[in-house]
N, C-alpha and C positions, 0 to 999 in steps of 0.2 A: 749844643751843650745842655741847655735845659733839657730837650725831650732824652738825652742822654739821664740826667739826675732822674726823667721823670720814670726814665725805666728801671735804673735802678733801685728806685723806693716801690717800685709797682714788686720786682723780686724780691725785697727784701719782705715786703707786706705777703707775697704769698708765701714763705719759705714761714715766717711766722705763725702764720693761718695750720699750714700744711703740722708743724712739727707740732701745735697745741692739739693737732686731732689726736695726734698717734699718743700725746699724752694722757688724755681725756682717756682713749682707748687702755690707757693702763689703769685708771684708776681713781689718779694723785690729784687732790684740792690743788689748785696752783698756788695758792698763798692760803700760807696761815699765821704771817707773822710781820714785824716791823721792828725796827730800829729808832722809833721814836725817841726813847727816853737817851737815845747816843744823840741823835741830830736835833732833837729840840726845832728851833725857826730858822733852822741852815736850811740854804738850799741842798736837795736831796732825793733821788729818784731810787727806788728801789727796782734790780733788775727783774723785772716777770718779766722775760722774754722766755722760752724756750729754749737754749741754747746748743741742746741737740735732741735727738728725738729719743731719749730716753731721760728725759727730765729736766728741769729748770737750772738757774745758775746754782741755787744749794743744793742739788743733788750732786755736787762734785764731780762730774760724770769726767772721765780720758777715753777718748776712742783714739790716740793716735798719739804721739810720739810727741808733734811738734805741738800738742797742748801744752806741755811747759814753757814758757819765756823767764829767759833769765835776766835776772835785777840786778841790781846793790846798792846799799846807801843806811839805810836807814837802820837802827834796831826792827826785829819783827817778832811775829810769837810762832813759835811750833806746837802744832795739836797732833799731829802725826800719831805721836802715843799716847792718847790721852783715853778714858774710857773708864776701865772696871774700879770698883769700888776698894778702897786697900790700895791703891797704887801713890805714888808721889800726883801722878797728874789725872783725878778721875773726870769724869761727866757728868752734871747731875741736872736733870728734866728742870726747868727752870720754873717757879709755882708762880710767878707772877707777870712774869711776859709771855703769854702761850704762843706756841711754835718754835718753842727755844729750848737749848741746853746749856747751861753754866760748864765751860769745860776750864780746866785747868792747865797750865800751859808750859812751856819753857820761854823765857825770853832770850832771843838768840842775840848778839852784838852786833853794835853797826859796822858796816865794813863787809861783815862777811855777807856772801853771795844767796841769793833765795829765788825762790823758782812759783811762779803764779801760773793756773789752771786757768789757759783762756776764755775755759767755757764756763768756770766759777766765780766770776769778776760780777758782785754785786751791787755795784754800781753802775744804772742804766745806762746814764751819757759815757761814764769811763769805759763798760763794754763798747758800746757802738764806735766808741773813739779809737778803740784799740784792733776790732775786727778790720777795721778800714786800714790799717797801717799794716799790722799782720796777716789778713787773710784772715776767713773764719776760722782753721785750724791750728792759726798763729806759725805757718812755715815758711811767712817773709821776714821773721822775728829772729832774734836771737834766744838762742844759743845755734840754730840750725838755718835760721834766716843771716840778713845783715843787718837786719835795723834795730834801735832800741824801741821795745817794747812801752805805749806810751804807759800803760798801769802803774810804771816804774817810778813814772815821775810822781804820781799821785798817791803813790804810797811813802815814797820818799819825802815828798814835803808834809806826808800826814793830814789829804784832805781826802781820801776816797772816801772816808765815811766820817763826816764830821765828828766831833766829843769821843772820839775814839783817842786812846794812848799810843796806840802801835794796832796793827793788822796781821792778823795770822795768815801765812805763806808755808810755804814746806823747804826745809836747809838739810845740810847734808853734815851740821857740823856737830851733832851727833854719832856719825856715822862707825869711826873709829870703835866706838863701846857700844851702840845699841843698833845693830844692822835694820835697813830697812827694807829688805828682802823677804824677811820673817811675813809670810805672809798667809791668810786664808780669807777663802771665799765664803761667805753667808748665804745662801740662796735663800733661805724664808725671809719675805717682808716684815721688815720690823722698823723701828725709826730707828738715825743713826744723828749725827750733828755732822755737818756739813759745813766743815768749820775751813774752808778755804776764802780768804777774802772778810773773815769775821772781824768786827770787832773786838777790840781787848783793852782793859783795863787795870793797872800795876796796882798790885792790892802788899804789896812790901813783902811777899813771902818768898823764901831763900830756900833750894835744894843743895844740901850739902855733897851729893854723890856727883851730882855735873858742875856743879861750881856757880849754877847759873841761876839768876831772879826769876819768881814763878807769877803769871801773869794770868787775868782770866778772860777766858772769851765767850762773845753773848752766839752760839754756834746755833743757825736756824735747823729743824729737826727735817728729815725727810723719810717717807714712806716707802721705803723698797730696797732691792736685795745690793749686799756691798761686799767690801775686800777690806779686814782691820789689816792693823802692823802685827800682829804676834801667828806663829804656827801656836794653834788652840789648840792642836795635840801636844804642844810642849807643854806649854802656859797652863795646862788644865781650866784659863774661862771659856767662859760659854759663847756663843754665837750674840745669841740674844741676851744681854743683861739683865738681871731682877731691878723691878724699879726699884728708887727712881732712875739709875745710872744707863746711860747709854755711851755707846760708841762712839766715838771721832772716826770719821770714816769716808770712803771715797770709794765709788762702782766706775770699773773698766770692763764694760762688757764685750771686748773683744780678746784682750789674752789674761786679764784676771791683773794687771801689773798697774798699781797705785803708786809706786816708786818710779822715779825721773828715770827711765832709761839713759844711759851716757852718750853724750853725742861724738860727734867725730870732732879730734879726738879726747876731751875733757870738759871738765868745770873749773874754770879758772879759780883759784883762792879757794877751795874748797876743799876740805882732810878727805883721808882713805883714797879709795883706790878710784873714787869717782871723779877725784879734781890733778889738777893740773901739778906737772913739778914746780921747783922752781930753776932758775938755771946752776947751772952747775958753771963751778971756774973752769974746766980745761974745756966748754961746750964754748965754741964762737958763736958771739952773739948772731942772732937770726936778723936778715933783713927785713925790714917793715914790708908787710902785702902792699900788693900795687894799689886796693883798695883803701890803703888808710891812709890818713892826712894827719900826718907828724906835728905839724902847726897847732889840728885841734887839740891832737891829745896832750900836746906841752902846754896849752892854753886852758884844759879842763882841770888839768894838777892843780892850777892855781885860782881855780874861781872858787874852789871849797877853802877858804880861808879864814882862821881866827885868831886876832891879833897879831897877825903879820904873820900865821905860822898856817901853811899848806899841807893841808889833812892829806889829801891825797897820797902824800912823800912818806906823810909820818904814819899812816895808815900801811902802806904796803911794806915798812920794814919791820910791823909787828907782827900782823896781822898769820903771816905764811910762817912763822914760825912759833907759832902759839902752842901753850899748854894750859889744861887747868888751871896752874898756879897761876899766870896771870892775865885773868880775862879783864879785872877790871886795870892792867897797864893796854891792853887790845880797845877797851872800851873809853879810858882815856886818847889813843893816837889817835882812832878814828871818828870820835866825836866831831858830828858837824857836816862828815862829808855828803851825808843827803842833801846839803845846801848848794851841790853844785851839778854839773853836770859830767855824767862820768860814761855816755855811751859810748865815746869814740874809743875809750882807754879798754873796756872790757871788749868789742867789738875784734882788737888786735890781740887780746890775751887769747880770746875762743879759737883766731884763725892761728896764731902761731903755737898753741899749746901750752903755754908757761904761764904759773902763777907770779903777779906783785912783777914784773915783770915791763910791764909798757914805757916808765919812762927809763928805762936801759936803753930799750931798743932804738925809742925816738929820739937818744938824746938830751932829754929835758934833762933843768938845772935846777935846783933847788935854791932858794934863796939860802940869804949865808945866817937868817934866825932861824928857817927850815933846816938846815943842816944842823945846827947846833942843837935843836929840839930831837932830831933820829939819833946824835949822837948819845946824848942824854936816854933814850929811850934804850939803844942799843946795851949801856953799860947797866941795864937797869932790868934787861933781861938775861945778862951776864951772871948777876949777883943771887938768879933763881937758879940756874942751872941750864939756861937753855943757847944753845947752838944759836948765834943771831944771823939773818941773809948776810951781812958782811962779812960773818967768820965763813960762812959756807961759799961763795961767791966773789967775794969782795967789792960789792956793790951796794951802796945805801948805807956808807956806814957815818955819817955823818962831818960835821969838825968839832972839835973841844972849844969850850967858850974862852 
């Protein structure tokens, strides 16, 4: 066993050695920046490793598919669109922590689903902790693996990057009104902000057109060619922005695609065309996969708990059937659920296809204050206008108090 460990740290040491040549060979300082004034006297490793051979973890870099691993839990930030100057969510070169961009964000709600870049995980111990369970390419992981993804948990209980408020990830639950297909390539090197795994900080500003809290993240800068979110032949900006503003940005230097490809066959709990149904009434329920364990996932409903009220229950009957009008009743269900552990319950969404979905299938029961809380929720997105899972389904509709 040991000379086994001793081999593997001997690979790991040279595959590090190996991939700083070929970065050296590009150009790029490996650091130019820190997270000091977030982590203050927390303990706190910043990742300079390499993490493919086209750049460190803030070069955002996807060579491959199964770099997404999918989350949930927590509120997160999207930077996805963030950048030109004039926009609701710009980028601006940060004057006082060099190697950095101030970007501006959307704050997404907790509950809904978000997808981390294995090879952008800026935190050193959470990296190594997560290649070891994933694979370096993250394809023993989910959404394409079986396992939960450990980053999940350290974003969800909000310790990947100490004095941080929330951690920018990439969501799809924009998707519906701002497609994230829109894409072009940059070839000339310029800085971009590399805003996967950032930190961010809720500074109280409101965007009236998505509904959603605006949050800023401290996005480290990097030197080389990337892929924005907009076709720049539409959008008429430019590749390279005028200072100080720069891109939110991410390089796939194999097919040019910065957006989660869809796995087989969905995203659980996620709008448009990339996520999961829900079920339908005249659909018989599906059998649990022979890989899931019914027990845990009845048991995970209920460890996210407050005040006697199981986030999980009251979480999934808002959650799949949301609109604008009520993010903050979505942001009330599902407050809290990063308090618990929710691998086993997404793990059966991904293999049977169906959002909000899990405790149908397994069975689970809701307590009878849970029940009275979805009911409550349920007439309460009745009175917006909106179709709830029980009217569509007839499942998760709670009881009257």
């Amino acid at each position: 066993m040991k000379s086994h460990a001793r081999m593997c740290t001997t690979v790991v040491s040279l595959f590090v050695a190996l991939v700083w040549s070929v970065v050296a060979a590009y150009g790029q300082t490996p650091l130019t920046f820190n997270f000091d004034d977030f982590t203050k006297d927390n303990p706190f490793r910043l990742n300079f490793i390499p993490t493919t051979p086209f750049g460190p973890a803030w070069a955002d870099i996807l060579d491959r598919p199964s770099n997404f691993l999918l989350c949930k839990g927590a509120p997160t930030a999207l930077c996805y669109y963030s950048g030109p100057e004039g926009s609701v969510t710009p980028c601006v070169a940060d004057g006082t922590h060099k190697g950095r961009t101030n970007c501006t964000c959307y704050e997404i709600p907790g509950g809904s689903p978000y997808l981390v870049d294995i090879n952008a995980i800026l935190n050193l111990d959470v990296y190594l902790e997560t290649i070891k369970v994933c694979g370096r390419g993250g394809e023993n992981c989910l959404p394409r693996g079986k396992m939960p993804a450990p980053v999940c948990d350290y974003i969800n209980n909000n310790t990947l990057i100490p004095g941080a408020d929330l951690i920018s990830t990439f969501s799809f639950f924009l998707e519906k009104t701002m497609p994230t297909d829109e894409l072009t390539t940059c070839s000339t090197r310029a800085n971009y902000g590399g805003c996967m795994t950032a930190p961010c900080t809720k500074t109280g500003g409101f965007d009236e057109n998505t509904g959603l809290p605006l949050v800023q993240c401290a996005c480290p800068l990097y030197d080389g060619p990337y892929q924005v979110s907009q076709d720049l032949a539409v959008t008429g900006n430019k590749c390279v922005l005028d200072s100080p503003y720069t891109w939110s940005a991410a390089y796939n230097p194999v097919d040019g695609n910065i957006s989660p490809p869809s796995p087989p066959p969905c995203y659980p709990d996620a709008p448009g065309e990339n996520g999961c149904p829900l079920l339908l009434a005249e659909v018989t329920l599906p059998h649990p996969p022979a890989d899931i364990d019914c027990k845990k996932v009845c048991s995970e409903y209920g460890t996210a708990n407050q005040d006697g009220i199981q986030i999980p229950y009251t979480c999934d009957a808002t959650l799949c059937t949301a609109s604008k009008g009520d993010l903050n009743l979505v942001g009330q269900a599902c407050s809290g659920l990063q308090e618990g552990s929710i691998g086993e319950i997404l793990k059966l969404e991904v293999e049977v296809g169906y959002s909000c979905a899990a405790s149908q299938i397994c069975g689970c029961r809701p307590t009878m204050k849970t029940n009275e809380e979805i009911f409550d929720l349920n007439q309460a997105q009745r009175t917006k206008g909106i179709t709830t899972q029980c009217d569509r389904n007839g499942t998760l509709c709670g009881t009257p108090h």
